[in-house]
Structure formats: structure tokens, C-alpha cells
C-alpha positions as CSV (number, residue, x, y, z in Angstrom):
1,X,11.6,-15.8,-64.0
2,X,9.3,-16.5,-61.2
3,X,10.3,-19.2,-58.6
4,X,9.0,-23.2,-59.0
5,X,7.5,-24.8,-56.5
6,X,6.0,-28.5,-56.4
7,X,3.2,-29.8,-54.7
8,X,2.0,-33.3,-54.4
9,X,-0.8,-35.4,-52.9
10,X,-0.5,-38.4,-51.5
11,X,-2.8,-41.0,-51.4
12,X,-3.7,-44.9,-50.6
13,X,-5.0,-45.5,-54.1
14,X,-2.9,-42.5,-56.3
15,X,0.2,-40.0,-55.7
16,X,0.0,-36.5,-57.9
17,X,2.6,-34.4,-58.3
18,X,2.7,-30.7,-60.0
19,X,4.9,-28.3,-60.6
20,X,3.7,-24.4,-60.3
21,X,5.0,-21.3,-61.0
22,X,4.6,-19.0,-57.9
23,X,2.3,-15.7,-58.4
24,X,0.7,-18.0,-61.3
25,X,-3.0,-19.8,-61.2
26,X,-2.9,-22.7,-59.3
27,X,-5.4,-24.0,-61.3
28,X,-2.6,-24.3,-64.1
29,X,-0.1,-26.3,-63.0
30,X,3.4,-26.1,-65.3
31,X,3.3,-29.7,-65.1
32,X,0.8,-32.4,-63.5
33,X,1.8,-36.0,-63.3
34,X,-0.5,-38.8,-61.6
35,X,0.9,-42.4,-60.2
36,X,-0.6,-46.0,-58.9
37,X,1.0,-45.2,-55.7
38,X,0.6,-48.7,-54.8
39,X,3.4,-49.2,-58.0
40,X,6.2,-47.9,-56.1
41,X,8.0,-48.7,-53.4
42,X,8.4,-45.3,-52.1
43,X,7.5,-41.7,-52.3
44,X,10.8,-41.0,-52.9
45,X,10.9,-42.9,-56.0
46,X,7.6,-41.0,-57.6
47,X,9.4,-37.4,-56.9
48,X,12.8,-38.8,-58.7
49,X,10.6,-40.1,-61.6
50,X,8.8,-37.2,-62.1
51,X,11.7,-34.3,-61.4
52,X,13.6,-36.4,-64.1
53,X,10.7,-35.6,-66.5
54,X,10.9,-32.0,-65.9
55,X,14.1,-30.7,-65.3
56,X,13.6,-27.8,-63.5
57,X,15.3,-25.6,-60.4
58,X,12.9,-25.4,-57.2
59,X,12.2,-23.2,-54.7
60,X,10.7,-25.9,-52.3
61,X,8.1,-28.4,-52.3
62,X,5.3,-29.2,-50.4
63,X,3.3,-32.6,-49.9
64,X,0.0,-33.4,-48.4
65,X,-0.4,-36.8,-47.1
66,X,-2.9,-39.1,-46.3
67,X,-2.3,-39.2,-42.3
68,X,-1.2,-37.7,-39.2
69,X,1.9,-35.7,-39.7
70,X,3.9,-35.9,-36.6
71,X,7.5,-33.6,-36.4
72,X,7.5,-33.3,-40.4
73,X,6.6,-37.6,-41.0
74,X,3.9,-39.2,-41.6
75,X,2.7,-43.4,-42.4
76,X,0.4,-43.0,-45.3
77,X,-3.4,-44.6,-44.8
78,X,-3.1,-47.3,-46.5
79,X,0.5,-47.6,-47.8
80,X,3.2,-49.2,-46.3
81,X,5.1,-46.3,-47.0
82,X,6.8,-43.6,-44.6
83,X,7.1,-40.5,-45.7
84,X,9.7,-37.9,-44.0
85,X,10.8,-34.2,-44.9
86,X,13.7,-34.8,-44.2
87,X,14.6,-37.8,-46.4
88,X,12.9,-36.1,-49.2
89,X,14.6,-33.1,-48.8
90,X,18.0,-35.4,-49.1
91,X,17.1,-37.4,-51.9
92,X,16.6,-34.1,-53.6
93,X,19.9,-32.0,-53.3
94,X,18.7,-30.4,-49.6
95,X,15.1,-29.5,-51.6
96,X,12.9,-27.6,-48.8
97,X,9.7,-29.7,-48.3
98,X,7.1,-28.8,-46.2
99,X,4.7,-32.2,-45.4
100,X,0.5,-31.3,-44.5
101,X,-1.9,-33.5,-43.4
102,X,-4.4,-33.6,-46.8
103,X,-7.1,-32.2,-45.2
104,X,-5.3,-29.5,-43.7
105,X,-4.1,-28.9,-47.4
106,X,-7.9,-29.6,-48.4
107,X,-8.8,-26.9,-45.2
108,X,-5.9,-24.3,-47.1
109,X,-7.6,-24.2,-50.6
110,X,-11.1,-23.6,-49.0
111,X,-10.8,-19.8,-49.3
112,X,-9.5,-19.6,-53.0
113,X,-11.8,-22.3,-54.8
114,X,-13.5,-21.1,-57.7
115,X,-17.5,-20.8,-57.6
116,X,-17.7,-24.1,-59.3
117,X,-16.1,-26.1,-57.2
118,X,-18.8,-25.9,-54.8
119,X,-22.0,-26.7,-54.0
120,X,-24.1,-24.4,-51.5
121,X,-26.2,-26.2,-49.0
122,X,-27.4,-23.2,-47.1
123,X,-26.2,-20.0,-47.9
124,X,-26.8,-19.1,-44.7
125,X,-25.2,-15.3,-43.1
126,X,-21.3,-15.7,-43.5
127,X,-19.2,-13.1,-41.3
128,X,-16.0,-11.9,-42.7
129,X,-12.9,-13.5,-41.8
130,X,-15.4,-15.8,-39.8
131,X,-13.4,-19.9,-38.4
132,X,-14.3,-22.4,-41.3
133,X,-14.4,-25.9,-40.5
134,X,-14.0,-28.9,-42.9
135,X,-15.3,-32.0,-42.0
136,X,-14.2,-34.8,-44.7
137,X,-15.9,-38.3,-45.1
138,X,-13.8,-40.2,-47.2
139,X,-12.2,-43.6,-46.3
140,X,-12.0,-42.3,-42.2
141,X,-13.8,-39.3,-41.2
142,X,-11.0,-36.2,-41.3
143,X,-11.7,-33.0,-39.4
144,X,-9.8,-29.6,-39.9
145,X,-10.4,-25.7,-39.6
146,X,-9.2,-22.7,-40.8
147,X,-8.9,-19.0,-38.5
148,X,-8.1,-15.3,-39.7
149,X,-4.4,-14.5,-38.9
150,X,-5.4,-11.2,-39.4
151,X,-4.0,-11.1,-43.0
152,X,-4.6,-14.2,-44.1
153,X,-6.9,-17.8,-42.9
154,X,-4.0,-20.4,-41.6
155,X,-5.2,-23.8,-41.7
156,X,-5.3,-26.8,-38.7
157,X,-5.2,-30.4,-38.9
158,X,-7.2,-32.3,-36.0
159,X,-8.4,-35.7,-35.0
160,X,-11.9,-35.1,-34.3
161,X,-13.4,-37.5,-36.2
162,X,-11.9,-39.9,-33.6
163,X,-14.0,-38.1,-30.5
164,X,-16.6,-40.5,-29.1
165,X,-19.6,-40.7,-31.0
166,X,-22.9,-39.0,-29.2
167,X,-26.6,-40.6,-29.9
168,X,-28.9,-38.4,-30.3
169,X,-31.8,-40.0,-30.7
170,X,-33.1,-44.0,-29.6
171,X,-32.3,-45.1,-33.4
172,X,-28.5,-43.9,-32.4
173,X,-28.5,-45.3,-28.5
174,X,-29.7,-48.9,-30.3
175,X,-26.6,-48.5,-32.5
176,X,-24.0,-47.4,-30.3
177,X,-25.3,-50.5,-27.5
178,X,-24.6,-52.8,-30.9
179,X,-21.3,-50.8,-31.8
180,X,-19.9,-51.3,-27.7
181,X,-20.5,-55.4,-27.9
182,X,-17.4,-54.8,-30.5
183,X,-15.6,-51.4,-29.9
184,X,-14.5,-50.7,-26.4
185,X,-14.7,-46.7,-28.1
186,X,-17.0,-46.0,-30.3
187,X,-15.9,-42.8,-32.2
188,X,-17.7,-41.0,-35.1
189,X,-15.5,-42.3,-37.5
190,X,-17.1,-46.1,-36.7
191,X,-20.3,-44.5,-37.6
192,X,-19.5,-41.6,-40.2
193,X,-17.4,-42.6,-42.9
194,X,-16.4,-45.3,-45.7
195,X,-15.2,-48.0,-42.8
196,X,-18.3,-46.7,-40.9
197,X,-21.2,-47.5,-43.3
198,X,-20.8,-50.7,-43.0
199,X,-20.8,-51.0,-39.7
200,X,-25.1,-49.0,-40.1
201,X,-25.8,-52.0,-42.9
202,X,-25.0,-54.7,-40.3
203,X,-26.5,-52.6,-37.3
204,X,-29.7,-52.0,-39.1
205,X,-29.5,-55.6,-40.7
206,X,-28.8,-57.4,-37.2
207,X,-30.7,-55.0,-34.5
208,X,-33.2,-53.7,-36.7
209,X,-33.9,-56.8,-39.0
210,X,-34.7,-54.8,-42.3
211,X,-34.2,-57.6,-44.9
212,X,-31.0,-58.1,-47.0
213,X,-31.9,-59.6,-50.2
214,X,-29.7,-62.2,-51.8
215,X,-28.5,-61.3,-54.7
216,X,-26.9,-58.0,-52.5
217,X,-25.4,-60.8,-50.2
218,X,-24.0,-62.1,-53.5
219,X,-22.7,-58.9,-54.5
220,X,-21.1,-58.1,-51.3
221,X,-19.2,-61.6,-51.2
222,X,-17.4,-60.8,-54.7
223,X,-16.6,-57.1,-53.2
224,X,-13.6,-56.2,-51.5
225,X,-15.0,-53.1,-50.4
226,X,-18.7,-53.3,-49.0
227,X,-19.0,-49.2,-49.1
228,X,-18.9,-48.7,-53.0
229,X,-21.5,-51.0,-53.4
230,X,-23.9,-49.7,-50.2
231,X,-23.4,-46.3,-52.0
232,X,-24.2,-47.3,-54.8
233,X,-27.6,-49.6,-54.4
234,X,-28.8,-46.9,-51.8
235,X,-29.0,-44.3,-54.8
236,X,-30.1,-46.5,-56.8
237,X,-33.3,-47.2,-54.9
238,X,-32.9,-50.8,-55.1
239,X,-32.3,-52.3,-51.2
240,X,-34.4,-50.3,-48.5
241,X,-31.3,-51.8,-46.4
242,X,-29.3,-49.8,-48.2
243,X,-31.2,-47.0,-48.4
244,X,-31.6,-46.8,-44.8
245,X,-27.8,-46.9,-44.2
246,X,-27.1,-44.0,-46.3
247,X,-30.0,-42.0,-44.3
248,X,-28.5,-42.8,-40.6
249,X,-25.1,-42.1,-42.4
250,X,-26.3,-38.4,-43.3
251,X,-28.1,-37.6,-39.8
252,X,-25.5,-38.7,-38.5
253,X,-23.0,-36.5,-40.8
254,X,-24.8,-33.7,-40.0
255,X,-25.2,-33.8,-36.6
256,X,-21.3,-33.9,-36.2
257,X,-20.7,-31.4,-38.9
258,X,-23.4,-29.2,-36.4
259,X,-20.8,-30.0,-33.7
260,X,-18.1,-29.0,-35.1
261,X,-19.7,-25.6,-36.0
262,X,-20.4,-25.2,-32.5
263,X,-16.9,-25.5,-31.2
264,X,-15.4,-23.5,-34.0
265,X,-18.2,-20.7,-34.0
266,X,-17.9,-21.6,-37.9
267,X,-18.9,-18.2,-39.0
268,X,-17.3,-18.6,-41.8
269,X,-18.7,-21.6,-42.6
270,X,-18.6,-25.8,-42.9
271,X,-17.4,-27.2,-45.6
272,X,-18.0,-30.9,-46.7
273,X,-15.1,-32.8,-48.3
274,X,-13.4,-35.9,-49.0
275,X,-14.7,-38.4,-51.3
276,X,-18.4,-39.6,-50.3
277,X,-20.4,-36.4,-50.3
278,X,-19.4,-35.2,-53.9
279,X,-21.0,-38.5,-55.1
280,X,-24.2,-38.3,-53.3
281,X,-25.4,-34.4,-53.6
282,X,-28.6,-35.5,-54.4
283,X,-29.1,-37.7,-51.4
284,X,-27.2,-34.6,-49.3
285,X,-29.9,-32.2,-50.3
286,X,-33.2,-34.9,-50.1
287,X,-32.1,-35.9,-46.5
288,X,-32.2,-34.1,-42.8
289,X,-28.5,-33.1,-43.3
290,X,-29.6,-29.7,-42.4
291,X,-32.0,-30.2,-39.7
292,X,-29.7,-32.2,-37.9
293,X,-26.9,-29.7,-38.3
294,X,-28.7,-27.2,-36.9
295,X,-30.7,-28.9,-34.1
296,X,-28.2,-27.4,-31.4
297,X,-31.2,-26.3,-28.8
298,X,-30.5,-22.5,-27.9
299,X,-28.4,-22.1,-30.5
300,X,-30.4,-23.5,-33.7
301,X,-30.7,-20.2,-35.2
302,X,-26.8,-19.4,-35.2
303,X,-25.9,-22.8,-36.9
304,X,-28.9,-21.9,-39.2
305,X,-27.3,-18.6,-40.2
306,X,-23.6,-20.6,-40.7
307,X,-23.0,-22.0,-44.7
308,X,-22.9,-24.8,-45.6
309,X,-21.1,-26.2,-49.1
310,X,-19.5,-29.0,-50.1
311,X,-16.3,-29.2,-52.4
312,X,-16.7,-30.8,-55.8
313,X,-13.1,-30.6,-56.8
314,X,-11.9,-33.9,-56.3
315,X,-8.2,-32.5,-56.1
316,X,-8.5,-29.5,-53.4
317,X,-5.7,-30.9,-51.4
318,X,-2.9,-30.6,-54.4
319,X,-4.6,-27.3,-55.2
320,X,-4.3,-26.6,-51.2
321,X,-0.6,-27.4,-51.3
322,X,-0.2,-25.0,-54.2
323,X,-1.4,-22.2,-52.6
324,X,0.6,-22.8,-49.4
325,X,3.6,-23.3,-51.0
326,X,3.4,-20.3,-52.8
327,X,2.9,-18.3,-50.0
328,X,6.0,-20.1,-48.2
329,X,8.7,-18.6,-48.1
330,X,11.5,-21.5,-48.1
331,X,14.3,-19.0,-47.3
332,X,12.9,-18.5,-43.9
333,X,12.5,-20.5,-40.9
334,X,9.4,-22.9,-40.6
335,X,6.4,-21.8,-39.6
């Protein structure tokens, strides 16, 4: 019989394990359990719940997580949860678990997604075995990238969305002067993500006095998260405020998704993932997204030729965990 593996991902808002038999689709796990993470007091208690469901022998796990992962631990966005190789691996008979950053496990599926599970923004000239970057807008603004090994693409975590934001335009110096009256560093996270957007409203509702009706002030009040319901009125149509938030938001995207393509040499591509852009393709494709990404002066016409696609598959992280783990072997030592 062929070895078992789990996988999990780890998030704020839900935890999903799966069990996977190795040399097997992905795509069909054995077994796929999701949980309220917020439910439990530990990670811990999710794995024993859900290895008591499915008594099985394992070959190793291995868990993406939703935050820096720092000598094999990691404090879950979000959570007030720790979670540590190590005391999973004890909790579980000596299990071998590997832990990932998510969007490094997001960054490891990126080369075996099916066809549907993207969406092509320029096909652009990809180069075989070309870097890849992924740049992921969800809750923060998560940056990763993939390089050829010469057998295979091995995948990096990174911090970038924390590197200082750049204006590149007066719209952008006007908002980074408002940003510094609050934020002795402004990085493109404060800008570019779900804790960033509101950060344009008030910028463009406070600098640039575009007028915020009432009943959205209402709305907001009874909202513990402003983002959602920015989203959601920008595509709508129903709050040029709004509207205009979501269209610095995507210059802005793409501008940094440009960057990053210029320090990988993305040849291989850019990928967009996390939670926002899947939910606002139509607004991706209707904006300067691409003529922002590839405004880069002498080198326009490279970053013209790179991909661009964004990931529809809502759970490319577990599936990234999957396909690590069954390439891992858990006999060896770490890589």
C-alpha cells in the first residue's frame, strides 16, 4: 500500500486537514476535514480530533500556516495559538511534520494547478523553468517565489510585502504624506491589502474629500470589518468613494506585483493569490493592473512578455502542502 501523508492549512478564520495517499491526485484527498479554528484551543487538539476519525498509519505531515515560520514555529495571524513541529510531532507518537509559511505552500502548488484554477491576465512569453513569483492580497499582503532546482521548482517564503511602499505618481506622494502623519513606515502592506484598503477610503475621504454617503457611514459602524463592505459597494457601483479605493488599490497592486517581477526576473511568471483578487476578476481585468505592472522604464517590454494569472482555487495552500509532502521524504534529514 502506498504511504499516508497529511496536510493541513491553517488559518485565522478555519483549520483543514487531509489525508493523501502519496503517488495519488492531490486533488483527491483520502479524507478532508474542515474546523472553526477559532473553536479550539490548539492546533493540537484539531490533528487529535481528526486522526481519531481516521485511523490510519502516517508517513509524515506537513502544515502551512498563516505566518512567519521561524526554526519550525510559527504564531498564527490572528489566533492566539502557537504552533511548533516539534510539539506536534510529540503529541503524535514522534509523527514527522514539516510546518510552511501558506504562501510558500500556496508558491509550491503553483506549478501543478489544473488549467481551471487559473485565470490568465497576460499570457505573455513564459521561459521554461523561468523564477515565478506570488504576490498574495489577502488579510496582509504575502510575497513568495519559486526557482528551478534543476529537477524540480523549490519554493520561498519572504516578507516583501512589508518593504517600504514607493509612490509613483502625485495621487501616491499625497497618500503616503497622509499615511507618515500615522506610520513612522509606511510599507506596501498599509497600502495593498485587506488592512490596507481602508487606510485609501479614509486617505481619499480626508485628503481628497470625495464624499461618503451616509447610509455607507451607517453600514460601516455595524461592520467589524470595513474591507468586505468597501469590496463589496466598489463592485457594486454604488459609492464613487468606494470605487475609487478599489482603483488606487489595483494600481497600486500592480505596480508592486511589477516589482516583484523585476527582482525575480519572473520569467516564469506572477501569480496573484490570496483572497481579494479571486473576488474581483472583473475589476482586475477593467483596471490599469497591467499597465502599471509593466511601466518599469527600459524594461516595459520584458515585464510585458512575463504572465500574469491569478489562482482561483481558494485551497492552493493545502493542495501546496500535499504536493510537498509527497515529495518529502520523512526518512531523511530536513531539507
Amino acid at each position: 500500500m502506498s504511504a499516508i501523508i497529511l496536510a493541513g492549512d491553517v488559518g485565522g478564520t478555519k483549520t483543514i486537514l487531509g489525508l493523501y495517499s502519496v503517488g495519488a491526485d492531490p486533488y483527491q484527498p483520502l479524507f478532508k476535514t474542515s474546523y472553526a479554528s477559532a473553536e479550539y484551543p490548539a492546533l493540537e487538539t484539531i490533528v487529535g480530533e481528526f486522526l481519531a476519525a481516521h485511523q490510519v498509519e502516517l508517513a509524515g505531515a506537513c502544515i502551512c500556516v498563516a505566518g512567519p515560520v521561524i526554526a519550525a514555529r510559527a504564531q498564527v495571524t490572528n489566533l492566539p495559538w502557537v504552533v511548533d513541529a516539534t510539539s506536534l510531532s510529540q503529541a503524535n507518537d514522534g509523527l514527522p511534520v514539516i510546518l510552511l509559511n501558506d504562501l510558500q505552500s500556496t508558491a509550491y502548488s503553483i506549478p501543478y494547478l489544473h488549467p481551471t484554477d487559473l485565470e490568465t491576465l497576460n499570457a505573455g512569453k513564459p521561459q521554461q523553468h523561468g523564477s515565478i513569483g506570488v504576490i498574495a492580497p489577502g488579510t496582509g499582503l504575502g510575497e513568495a517565489y519559486l526557482v528551478w532546482t534543476g529537477s524540480r521548482y523549490r519554493a520561498f517564503g519572504s516578507e516583501g510585502g512589508h518593504t517600504n511602499f514607493g509612490a509613483e505618481n502625485e495621487l501616491e506622494m499625497e497618500l503616503l504624506a497622509y499615511m507618515l502623519r500615522s506610520h513612522a513606515h509606511v510599507s506596501y502592506e498599509r497600502v495593498c491589502s485587506g488592512i490596507g484598503i481602508p487606510n485609501l477610503y479614509a486617505f481619499l475621504r480626508d485628503v481628497k474629500q470625495i464624499p461618503e454617503p451616509t447610509w455607507l457611514i451607517e453600514q460601516l459602524a455595524r461592520s467589524t470589518d470595513p474591507t468586505p463592505v468597501i469590496i463589496e459597494t466598489a463592485v457594486s457601483g454604488k459609492a464613487e468613494l468606494c470605487t475609487r479605493t478599489l482603483e488606487m488599490f489595483l494600481s497600486i497592486l500592480g505596480n508592486e506585483a511589477g516589482n516583484l517581477a523585476l527582482k525575480l526576473l519572473a520569467s516564469g511568471g506572477i501569480y496573484l493569490a490570496g483572497g481579494i483578487p479571486r473576488r474581483i476578476l472583473p475589476q482586475i481585468k477593467q483596471s490599469n493592473f497591467l499597465q502599471r505592472f509593466s511601466h518599469k522604464g527600459r524594461f516595459s517590454q520584458m515585464l510585458a512578455d512575463f504572465p500574469v494569472r491569478v489562482v482561483l482555487n481558494p485551497e492552493a495552500a493545502l493542495l501546496g502542502a500535499a504536493f510537498y509532502a509527497m515529495e518529502y521524504d520523512f526518512n531523511a534529514r530536513p531539507q
